[in-house]
C-alpha positions, 0 to 999 in steps of 0.5 A: 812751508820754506824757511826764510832767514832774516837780518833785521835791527833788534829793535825793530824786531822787538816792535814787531813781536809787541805789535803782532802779540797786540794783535794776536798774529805771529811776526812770521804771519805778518811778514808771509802777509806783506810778502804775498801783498807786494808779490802778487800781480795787480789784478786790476787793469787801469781800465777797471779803476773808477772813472774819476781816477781815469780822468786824474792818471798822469796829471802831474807828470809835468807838475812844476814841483818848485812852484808847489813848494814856493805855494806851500811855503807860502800858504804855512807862513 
């Protein structure tokens, strides 16, 4: 196993001890477990998602975001 150095704020060190300590886990067990997460490679193809997120992939690439936010303001007057 390779050692890993770290610069991370205190307090965000001092949260993560008291989550892990919640959960029973070491905070170096927790940053392995996300560090493995984002590096492995998807194993799963767009081919393999449900049809009905097949059908909504891409959707919003045209969106028009200043309409979306006019109709939220709207709607949460």
């Amino acid at each position: 196993m390779s050692k890993l150095t770290l610069s991370v704020d205190e307090r965000v060190v001092s949260r993560a001890k008291r989550y892990a300590k919640r959960r029973g886990v070491s905070v170096s067990a927790m940053v392995e477990a996300y560090l493995a997460s984002v590096a492995e490679a998807p194993d799963k193809s767009p081919q393999d998602s449900p049809p009905i997120l097949r059908s909504l992939r891409g959707i919003l690439k045209k969106a028009d975001l200043d309409a979306y936010k006019k109709h939220l303001a709207a709607k949460y007057r």
